[in-house]
N, C-alpha and C positions, 0 to 999 in steps of 0.2 A: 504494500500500500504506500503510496507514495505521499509526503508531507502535500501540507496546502500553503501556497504561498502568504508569507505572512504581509506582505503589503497589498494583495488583494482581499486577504480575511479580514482587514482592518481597513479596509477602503482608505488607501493611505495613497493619492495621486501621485505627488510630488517627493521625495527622498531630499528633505534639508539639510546641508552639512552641518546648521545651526543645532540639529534633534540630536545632543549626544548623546543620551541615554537610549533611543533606538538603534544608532548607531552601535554603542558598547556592545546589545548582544550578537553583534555578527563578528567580536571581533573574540580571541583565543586569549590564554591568559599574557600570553604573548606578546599580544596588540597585534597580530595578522588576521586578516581577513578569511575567516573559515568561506571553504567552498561551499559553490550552490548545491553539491548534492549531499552535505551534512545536512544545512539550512532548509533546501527545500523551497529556495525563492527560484524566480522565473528567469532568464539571460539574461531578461531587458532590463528586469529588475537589478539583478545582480551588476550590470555594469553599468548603470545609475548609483548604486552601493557603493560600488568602489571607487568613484569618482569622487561621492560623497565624503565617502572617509578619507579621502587623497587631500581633496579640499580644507577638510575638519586639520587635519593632517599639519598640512601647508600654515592654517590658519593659527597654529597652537590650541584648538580645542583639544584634539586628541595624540598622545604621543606616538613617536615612532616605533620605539621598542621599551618593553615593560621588562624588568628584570625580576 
């Protein structure tokens, strides 16, 4: 059975680099960005995702590497 994408379960349009805490669960204790087939998000979603978190990234919301 295959997961249900979590941003169409949540009618969630747009992926804001602003939303850390949606962001944080796609990310590993790591801070890398777990694959769409752990997740179970969609392509298009997914490379919206990681754009987002690139951005968040970029921006100092979210770190590069977690120790």
């Amino acid at each position: 059975m295959k997961k249900q994408c979590f941003f169409s379960q949540n009618n969630i349009q747009h992926i804001d680099y602003k939303d850390v805490d949606i962001l944080k669960k796609f990310l590993n204790p790591h801070a890398r960005i777990i694959s769409k087939k752990k997740t179970g998000v969609t392509s298009k979603n997914q490379r919206k995702l990681s754009l987002a978190v690139k951005r968040a990234r970029f921006m100092g919301l979210l770190p590069f590497v977690s120790r």
